[in-house]
Every structure is written in structure tokens, then in C-alpha cells.
VOROLO-451703 format. One record per residue (C-alpha): x, y negated, z negated; residue in three letters. Coordinates in steps of 0.1 Angstrom, whole numbers, plus 5000, padded with zeros to 4 digits. Example, Ala and Ser with C-alpha at 12.3 -4.5 7.8 and 13.67 -1.06 7.14 Angstrom:
BEGIN
[[5123 5045 4922] "ALA"]
[[5137 5011 4929] "SER"]
//
This chain:
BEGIN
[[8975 1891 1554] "UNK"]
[[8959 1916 1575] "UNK"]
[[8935 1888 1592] "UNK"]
[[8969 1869 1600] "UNK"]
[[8987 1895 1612] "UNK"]
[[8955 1907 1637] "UNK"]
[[8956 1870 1650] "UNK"]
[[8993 1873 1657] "UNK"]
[[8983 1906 1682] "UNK"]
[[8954 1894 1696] "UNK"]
[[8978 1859 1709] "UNK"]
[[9006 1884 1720] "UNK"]
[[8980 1906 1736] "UNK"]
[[8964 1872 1755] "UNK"]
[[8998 1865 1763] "UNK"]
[[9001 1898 1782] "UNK"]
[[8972 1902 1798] "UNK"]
[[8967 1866 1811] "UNK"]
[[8995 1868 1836] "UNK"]
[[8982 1859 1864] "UNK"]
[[8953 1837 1878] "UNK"]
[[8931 1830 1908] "UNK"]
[[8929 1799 1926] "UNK"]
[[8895 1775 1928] "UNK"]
[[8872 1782 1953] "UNK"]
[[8850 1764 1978] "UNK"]
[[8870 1733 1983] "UNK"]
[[8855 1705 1997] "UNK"]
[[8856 1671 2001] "UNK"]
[[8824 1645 2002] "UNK"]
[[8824 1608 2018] "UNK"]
[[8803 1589 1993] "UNK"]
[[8800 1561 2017] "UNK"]
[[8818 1536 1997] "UNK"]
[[8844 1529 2026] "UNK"]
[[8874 1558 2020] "UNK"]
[[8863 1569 1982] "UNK"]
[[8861 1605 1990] "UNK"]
[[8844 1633 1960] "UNK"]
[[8869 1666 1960] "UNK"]
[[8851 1694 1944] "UNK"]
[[8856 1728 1941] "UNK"]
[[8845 1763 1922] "UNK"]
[[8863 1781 1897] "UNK"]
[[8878 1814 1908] "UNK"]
[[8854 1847 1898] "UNK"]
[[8880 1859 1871] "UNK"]
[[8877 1826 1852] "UNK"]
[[8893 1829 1815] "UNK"]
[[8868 1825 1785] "UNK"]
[[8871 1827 1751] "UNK"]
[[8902 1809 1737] "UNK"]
[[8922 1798 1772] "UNK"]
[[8918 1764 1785] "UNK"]
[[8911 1766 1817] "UNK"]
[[8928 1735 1836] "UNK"]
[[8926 1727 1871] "UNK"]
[[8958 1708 1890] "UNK"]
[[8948 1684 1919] "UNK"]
[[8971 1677 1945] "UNK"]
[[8965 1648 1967] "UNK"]
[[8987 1629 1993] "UNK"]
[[8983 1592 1993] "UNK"]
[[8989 1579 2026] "UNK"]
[[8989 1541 2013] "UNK"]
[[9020 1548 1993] "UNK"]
[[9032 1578 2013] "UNK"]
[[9035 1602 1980] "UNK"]
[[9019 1633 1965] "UNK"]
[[8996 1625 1933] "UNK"]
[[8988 1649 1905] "UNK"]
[[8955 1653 1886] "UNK"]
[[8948 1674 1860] "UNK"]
[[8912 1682 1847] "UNK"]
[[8890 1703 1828] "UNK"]
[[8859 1692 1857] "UNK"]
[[8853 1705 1889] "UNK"]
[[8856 1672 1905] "UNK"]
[[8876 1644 1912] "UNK"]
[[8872 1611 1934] "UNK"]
[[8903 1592 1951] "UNK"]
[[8904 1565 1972] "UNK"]
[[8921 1576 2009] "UNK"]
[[8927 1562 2043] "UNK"]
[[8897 1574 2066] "UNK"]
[[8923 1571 2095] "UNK"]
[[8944 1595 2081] "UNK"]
[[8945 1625 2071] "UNK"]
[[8931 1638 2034] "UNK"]
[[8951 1667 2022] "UNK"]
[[8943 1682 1990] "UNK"]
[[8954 1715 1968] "UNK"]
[[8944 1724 1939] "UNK"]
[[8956 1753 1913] "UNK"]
[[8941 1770 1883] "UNK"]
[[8960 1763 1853] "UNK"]
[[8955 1786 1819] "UNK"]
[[8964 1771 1783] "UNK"]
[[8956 1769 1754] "UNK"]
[[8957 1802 1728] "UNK"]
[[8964 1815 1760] "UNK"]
[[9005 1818 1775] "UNK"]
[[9003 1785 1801] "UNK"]
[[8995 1802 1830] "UNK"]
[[8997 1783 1869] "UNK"]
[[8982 1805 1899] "UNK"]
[[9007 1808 1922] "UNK"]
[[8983 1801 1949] "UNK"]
[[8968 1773 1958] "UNK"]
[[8930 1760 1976] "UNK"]
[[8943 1737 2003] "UNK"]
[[8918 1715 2023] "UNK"]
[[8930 1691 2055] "UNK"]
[[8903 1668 2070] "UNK"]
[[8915 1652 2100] "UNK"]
[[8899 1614 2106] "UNK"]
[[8874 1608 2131] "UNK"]
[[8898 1596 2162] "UNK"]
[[8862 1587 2183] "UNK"]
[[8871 1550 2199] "UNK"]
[[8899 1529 2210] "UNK"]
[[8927 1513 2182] "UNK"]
[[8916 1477 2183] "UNK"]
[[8922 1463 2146] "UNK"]
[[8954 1460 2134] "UNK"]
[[8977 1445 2106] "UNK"]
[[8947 1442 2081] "UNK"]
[[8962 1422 2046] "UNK"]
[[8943 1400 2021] "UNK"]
[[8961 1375 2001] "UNK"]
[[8943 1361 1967] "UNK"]
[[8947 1325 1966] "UNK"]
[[8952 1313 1931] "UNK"]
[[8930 1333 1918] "UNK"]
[[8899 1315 1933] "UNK"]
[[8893 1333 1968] "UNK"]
[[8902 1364 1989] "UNK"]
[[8912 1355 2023] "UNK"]
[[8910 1386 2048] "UNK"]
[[8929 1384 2080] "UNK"]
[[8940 1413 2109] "UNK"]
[[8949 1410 2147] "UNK"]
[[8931 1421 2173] "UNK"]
[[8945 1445 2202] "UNK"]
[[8945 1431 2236] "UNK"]
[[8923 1462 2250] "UNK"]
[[8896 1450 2229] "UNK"]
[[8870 1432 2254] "UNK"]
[[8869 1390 2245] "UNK"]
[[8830 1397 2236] "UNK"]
[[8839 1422 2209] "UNK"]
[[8829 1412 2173] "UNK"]
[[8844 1427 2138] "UNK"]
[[8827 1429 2107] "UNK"]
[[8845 1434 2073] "UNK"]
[[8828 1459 2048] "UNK"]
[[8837 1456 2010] "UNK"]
[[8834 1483 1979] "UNK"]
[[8847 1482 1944] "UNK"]
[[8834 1508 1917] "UNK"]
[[8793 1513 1913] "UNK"]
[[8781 1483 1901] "UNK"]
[[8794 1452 1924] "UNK"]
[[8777 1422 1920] "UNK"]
[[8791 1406 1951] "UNK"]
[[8801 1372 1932] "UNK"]
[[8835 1377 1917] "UNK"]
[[8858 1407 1924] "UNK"]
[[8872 1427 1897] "UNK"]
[[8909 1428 1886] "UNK"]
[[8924 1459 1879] "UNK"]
[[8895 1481 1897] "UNK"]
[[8900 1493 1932] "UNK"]
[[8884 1470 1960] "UNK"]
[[8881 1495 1991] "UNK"]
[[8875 1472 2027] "UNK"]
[[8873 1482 2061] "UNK"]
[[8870 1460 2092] "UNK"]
[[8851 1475 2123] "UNK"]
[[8841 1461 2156] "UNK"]
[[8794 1456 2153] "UNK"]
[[8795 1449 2188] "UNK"]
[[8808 1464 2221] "UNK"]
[[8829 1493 2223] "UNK"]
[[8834 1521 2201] "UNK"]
[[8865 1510 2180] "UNK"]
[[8880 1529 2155] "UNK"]
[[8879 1512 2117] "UNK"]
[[8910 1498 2096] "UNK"]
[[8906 1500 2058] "UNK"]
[[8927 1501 2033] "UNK"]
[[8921 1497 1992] "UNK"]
[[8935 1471 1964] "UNK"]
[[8935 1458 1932] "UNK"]
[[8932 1416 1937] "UNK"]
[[8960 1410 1911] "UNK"]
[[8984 1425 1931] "UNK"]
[[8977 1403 1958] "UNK"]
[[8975 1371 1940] "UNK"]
[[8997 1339 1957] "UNK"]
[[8996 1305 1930] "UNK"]
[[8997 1270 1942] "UNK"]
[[9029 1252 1946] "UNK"]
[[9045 1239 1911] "UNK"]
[[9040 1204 1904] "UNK"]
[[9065 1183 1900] "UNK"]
[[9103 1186 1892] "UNK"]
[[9120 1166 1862] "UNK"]
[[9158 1165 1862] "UNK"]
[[9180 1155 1832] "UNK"]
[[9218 1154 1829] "UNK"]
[[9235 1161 1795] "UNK"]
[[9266 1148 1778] "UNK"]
[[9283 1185 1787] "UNK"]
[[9276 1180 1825] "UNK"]
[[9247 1206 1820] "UNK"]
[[9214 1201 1844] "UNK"]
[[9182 1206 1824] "UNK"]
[[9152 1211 1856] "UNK"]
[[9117 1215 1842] "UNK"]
[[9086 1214 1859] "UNK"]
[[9051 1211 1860] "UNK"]
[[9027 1246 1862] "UNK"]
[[9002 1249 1893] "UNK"]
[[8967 1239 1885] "UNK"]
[[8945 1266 1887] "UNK"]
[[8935 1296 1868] "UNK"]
[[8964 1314 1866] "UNK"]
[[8981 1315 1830] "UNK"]
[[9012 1303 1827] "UNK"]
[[9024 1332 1810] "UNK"]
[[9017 1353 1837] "UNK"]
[[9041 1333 1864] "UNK"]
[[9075 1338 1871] "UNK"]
[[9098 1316 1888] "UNK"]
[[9126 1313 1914] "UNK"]
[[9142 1281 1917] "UNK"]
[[9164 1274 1944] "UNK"]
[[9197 1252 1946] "UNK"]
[[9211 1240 1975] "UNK"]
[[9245 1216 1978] "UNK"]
[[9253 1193 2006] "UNK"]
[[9284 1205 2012] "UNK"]
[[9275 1234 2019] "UNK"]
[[9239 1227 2038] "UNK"]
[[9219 1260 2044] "UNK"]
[[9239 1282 2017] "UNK"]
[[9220 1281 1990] "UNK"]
[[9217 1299 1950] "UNK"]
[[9188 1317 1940] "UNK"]
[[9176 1317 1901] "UNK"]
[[9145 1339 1885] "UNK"]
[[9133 1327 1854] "UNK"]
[[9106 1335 1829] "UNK"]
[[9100 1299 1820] "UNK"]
[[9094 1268 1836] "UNK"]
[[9131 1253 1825] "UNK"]
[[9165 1262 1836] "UNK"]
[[9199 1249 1824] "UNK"]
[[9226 1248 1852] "UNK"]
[[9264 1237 1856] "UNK"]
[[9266 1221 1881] "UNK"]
[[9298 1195 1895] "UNK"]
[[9294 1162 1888] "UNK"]
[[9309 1152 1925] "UNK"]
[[9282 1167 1945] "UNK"]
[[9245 1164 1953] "UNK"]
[[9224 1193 1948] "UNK"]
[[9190 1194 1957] "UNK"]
[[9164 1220 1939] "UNK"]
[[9130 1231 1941] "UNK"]
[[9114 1259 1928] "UNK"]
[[9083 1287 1937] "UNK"]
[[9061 1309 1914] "UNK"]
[[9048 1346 1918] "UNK"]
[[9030 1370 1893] "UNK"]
[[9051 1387 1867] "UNK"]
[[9052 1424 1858] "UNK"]
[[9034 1417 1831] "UNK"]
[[9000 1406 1848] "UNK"]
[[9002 1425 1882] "UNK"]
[[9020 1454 1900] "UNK"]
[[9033 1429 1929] "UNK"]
[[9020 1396 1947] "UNK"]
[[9030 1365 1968] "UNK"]
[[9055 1340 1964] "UNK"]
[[9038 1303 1963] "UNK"]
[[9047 1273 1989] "UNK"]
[[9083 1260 1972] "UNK"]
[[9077 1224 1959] "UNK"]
[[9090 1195 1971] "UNK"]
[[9126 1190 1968] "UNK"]
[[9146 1168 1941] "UNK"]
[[9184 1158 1942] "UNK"]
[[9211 1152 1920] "UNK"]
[[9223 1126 1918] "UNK"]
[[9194 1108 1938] "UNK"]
[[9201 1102 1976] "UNK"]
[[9205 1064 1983] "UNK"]
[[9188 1048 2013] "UNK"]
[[9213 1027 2029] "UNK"]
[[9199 1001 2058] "UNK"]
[[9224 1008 2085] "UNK"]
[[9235 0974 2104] "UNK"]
[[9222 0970 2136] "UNK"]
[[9252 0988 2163] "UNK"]
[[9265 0971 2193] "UNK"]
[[9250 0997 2215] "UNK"]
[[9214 0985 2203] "UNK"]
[[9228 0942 2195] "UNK"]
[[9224 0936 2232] "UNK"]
[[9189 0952 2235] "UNK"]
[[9177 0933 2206] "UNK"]
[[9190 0897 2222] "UNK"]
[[9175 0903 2256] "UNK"]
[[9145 0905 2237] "UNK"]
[[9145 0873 2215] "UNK"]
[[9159 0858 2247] "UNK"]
[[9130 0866 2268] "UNK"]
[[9106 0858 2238] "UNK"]
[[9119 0823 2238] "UNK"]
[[9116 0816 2275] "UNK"]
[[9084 0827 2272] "UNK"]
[[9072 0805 2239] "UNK"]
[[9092 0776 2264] "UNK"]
[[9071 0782 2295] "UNK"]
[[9039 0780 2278] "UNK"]
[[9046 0749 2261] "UNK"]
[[9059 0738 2290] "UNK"]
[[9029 0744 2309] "UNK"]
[[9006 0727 2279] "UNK"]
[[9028 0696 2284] "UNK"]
[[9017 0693 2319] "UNK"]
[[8983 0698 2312] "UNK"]
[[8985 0675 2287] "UNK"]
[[8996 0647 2305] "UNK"]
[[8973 0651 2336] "UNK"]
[[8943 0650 2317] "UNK"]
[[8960 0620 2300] "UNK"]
[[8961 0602 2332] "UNK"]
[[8931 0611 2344] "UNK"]
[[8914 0594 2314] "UNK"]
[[8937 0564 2316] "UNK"]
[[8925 0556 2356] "UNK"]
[[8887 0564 2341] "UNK"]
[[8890 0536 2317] "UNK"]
[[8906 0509 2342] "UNK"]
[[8877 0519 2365] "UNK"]
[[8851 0516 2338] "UNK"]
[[8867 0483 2326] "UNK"]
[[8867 0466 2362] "UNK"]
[[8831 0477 2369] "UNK"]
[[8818 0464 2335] "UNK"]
[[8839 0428 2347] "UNK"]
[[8823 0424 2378] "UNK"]
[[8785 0434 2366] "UNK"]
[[8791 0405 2338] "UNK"]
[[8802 0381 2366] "UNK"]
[[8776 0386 2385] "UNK"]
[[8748 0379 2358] "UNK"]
[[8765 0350 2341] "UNK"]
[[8755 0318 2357] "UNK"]
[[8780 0292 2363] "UNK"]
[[8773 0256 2355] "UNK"]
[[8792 0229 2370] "UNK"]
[[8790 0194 2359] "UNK"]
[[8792 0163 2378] "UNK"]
//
């Protein structure tokens, strides 16, 4: 009983005495190199609590990629957090007591601002990467017209401590920057994500359209090839009439069928487009839609031949004709010149061959 009761005194007596706390000291902030992963470390404050308080420490940290405050708490004296070099890091951190001990916050804080290095000209701009299917990262940003023509980037890549450079890692930070190698001083664009989130699938294959006996539309289609699992797509499909060209109805889906009601007097023409789901990724890119199917299918009619276009086409079969004509005409001729010509060869041939034969054959008279 006693030994209860002294624990009960000595909490209320922590409880009293702990009132207040002293902030961290010696806050500072190390670039690791690893292209914006910065190392925030600090000192605990001379009064630090022993015994039975936990002593906490509360990191504050603005995110400049999503424009918002993020809070940390640790039992450590360090913490490392990705930020924009071209921004600038702020950081605060608190002492926090708790535990045996009444929970305790320092009502001051350790604040640290670093200001970027603002040495060069801005000459990168608009840096995104899209993940294509899950196969390659394709990089692109725009270069500012006061960069000089001659001026070559470079893009720098991190992700965590052990990258093997092969494939990149889902669901680990990828840090890149893009600088100029050559020429001018230009100041560096980076920026930090996780590849999942970037992700864009290849277009769905193809559409299959089916009409029940209640005037109900079943559309299914095939997945995109690749390495994406199905179960991690969702899908949009879009529906379009032609009485109404350009308006058109959006549907998301979970699975690669919808059911519509649609009426049976017009054509509708559908296709549909993928994207990660929440499930797989915090965000991504819609694929290329698929190619379009109608319902009922659109006939090809052959158009006759108009008026405006009849007389064009009979000039032309006229002037082909008079043309065929002419040529035979002009064969004709030919024809019967050379025709000739052989005929007055022969006659001259024959009356030669007469009078050589007359001349050699002697002529006997009798008496």
C-alpha cells in the first residue's frame, strides 16, 4: 500500500515540476548530395528530462512540392526529407515530454530557413516524367529562350542508398534534377516522385458491343498488354450520340464491362481509356482512348455520281475515246502504206525475174 501510494506522489510531483521545457539546439541542415535529400539534425536542450519522461522531439517541415506543413515526431536527433533545392527549406522543431511524465510541448520552437542558391540564369523549366506502362520513364522539360542554342542539360537521378540503375523502385522516392554541363551558369530544376504515381497504360484493346432483349447495351473490352495488372486499372468510357455530336457522357468503372440504356433510334458511338486506381497509386495518367465503336454500325453508302461531277466524268471518257480513235487511226495508215509498199516490191521483183528468164531461154524456131 505504501509503495503504491509513493508512486502516486512521485507521478503528481513529475506532473508539477515538468511544466515547462526548452527547445532543441544547434539546428542544422546537411545536403547529402543525393539531389534535394536534405539531413535536419539538432541537440537536445541542456535541461533534457531523464528518468521516467519520454523525451519526444516535433519536426516541422514545409513541403514546397505540395505547398503544406509536415509533422514528424521522433525519439532521434535526426531526420531526412526530400525538398526543393530552389526553394526554400524551413524547418522547426519542439521538445515534447511524455511518458510517466504530464505531456509537455515547449512553447518555443528551433526555427532554421536556408534560402537556395539563386547563382545563374532560370533556363529549365516545366520538368514532368510520365511512366509508360510500366516499362520506361520518359523525362521531358522546356528550355528558356535566354539559354544560348550551344547550351547542353544533363539529367541527374537518386532513389534511396542502394540504386542499381536497372529498374526504378515503386513506392520509394526517385529525387531528379536537370542542369545545364555546358555554357552558362544555369540554375537546376528538380523535383522528387514515386514512379507509380506517374504511370500512363496503353490504349485498351478492342471494344465488343452486345444488345439485349431489354434494349440494355452490354460494352466489354479487351485490357492493355503490358505489365500493368488488371486489377489495378480503372476505366472511363465515353458515349457520344450523333444527335448531339460533340456532347458527350462520361462513365468510371472498376471493371472492364458496362451495362447502358441506351435508345434504340439513335447511334451511339463509345470508346473507353484506363488510368491507375487508388488502390495501386496515389495519382497517374489517363491512357490514349481506343478506337471508337457504334451502335447500331454506321453503313457505308456509295453516293451516285452528282450532276455537278457527271459532266467532268464524260469529257473524260470522251477525250479517252478520241484518243484510243486517233491512234488506231494512225496504225491504219501505217498499216496500209507499208502494205503498198510491199505490194509494188513484189510486181518489181516479179517483172525482173520475167525478163532475166527470157533472156537465158533460147528460142527455137522450126522450119
Amino acid at each position: 500500500m505504501n509503495t503504491c501510494l509513493k508512486q502516486v506522489l512521485l507521478i503528481i510531483s513529475l506532473k508539477f515540476v515538468h511544466t515547462t521545457v526548452d527547445p532543441p539546439e544547434n539546428l542544422t541542415i546537411a545536403d547529402m548530395g543525393h539531389l534535394g535529400e536534405l539531413e535536419i539534425r539538432w541537440r537536445p536542450s541542456v535541461g533534457k528530462e531523464q528518468g521516467q519522461c519520454l523525451v519526444l522531439y516535433e519536426l516541422h517541415y514545409y513541403d514546397s512540392y505540395t505547398s503544406s506543413w509536415t509533422t514528424i515526431r521522433t525519439t532521434l536527433t535526426s531526420f531526412r526529407a526530400q525538398f526543393d533545392l530552389t526553394k526554400e527549406v524551413k524547418v522547426r522543431v519542439y521538445t515534447l515530454i511524455s511518458g510517466a511524465c504530464a505531456e509537455v510541448k515547449s512553447k518555443n520552437y528551433t526555427e532554421l530557413v536556408q534560402k537556395p542558391d539563386m547563382t545563374g540564369m532560370d533556363g529549365i523549366q516545366n520538368l514532368t516524367c510520365v511512366f509508360y506502362d510500366m516499362e520506361h520513364l520518359v523525362c521531358s522539360w522546356k528550355r528558356s529562350s535566354k539559354m544560348p542554342s550551344k547550351t547542353q542539360e544533363a539529367l541527374y537521378y537518386w532513389s534511396g542508398c542502394n540504386f542499381s540503375g536497372i529498374d526504378l523502385p515503386t513506392f520509394s522516392d526517385v529525387n531528379l534534377c536537370v542542369n545545364a554541363s555546358s555554357g552558362p551558369i544555369i540554375r537546376p530544376v528538380c523535383t522528387t516522385l514515386q514512379i507509380q504515381n506517374t504511370v500512363k497504360p496503353k490504349a485498351p484493346g478492342e471494344l465488343h458491343v452486345e444488345a439485349g432483349a431489354d434494349r440494355q447495351l452490354s460494352v466489354q473490352w479487351d485490357s492493355p498488354p503490358g505489365r500493368i495488372p488488371q486489377d489495378c486499372l480503372q476505366w472511363q468510357v465515353q458515349v457520344e450520340t450523333e444527335v448531339e455530336e460533340g456532347k458527350h457522357t462520361l462513365i468510371t468503372s472498376t471493371e472492364n464491362v458496362v451495362s447502358l440504356a441506351l435508345p434504340a433510334n439513335e447511334t451511339h458511338c463509345l470508346r473507353v481509356r484506363s488510368m491507375m486506381n487508388k488502390y495501386c497509386a496515389d495519382g497517374g495518367v489517363w491512357s490514349d482512348w481506343s478506337p471508337s465503336v457504334c451502335y447500331p454500325e454506321k453503313l457505308k453508302m456509295v453516293s451516285a455520281p452528282s450532276r455537278d461531277t457527271f459532266p467532268e466524268n464524260k469529257y473524260t471518257a470522251v477525250t479517252i475515246i478520241s484518243g484510243v480513235v486517233l491512234v488506231l487511226c494512225v496504225c491504219a495508215c501505217i498499216g496500209l502504206k507499208l502494205s503498198r509498199h510491199e505490194k509494188k516490191r513484189e510486181v518489181s521483183h516479179s517483172t525482173q525475174s520475167a525478163q532475166s528468164s527470157a533472156e537465158i531461154i533460147p528460142v527455137f524456131q522450126y522450119v
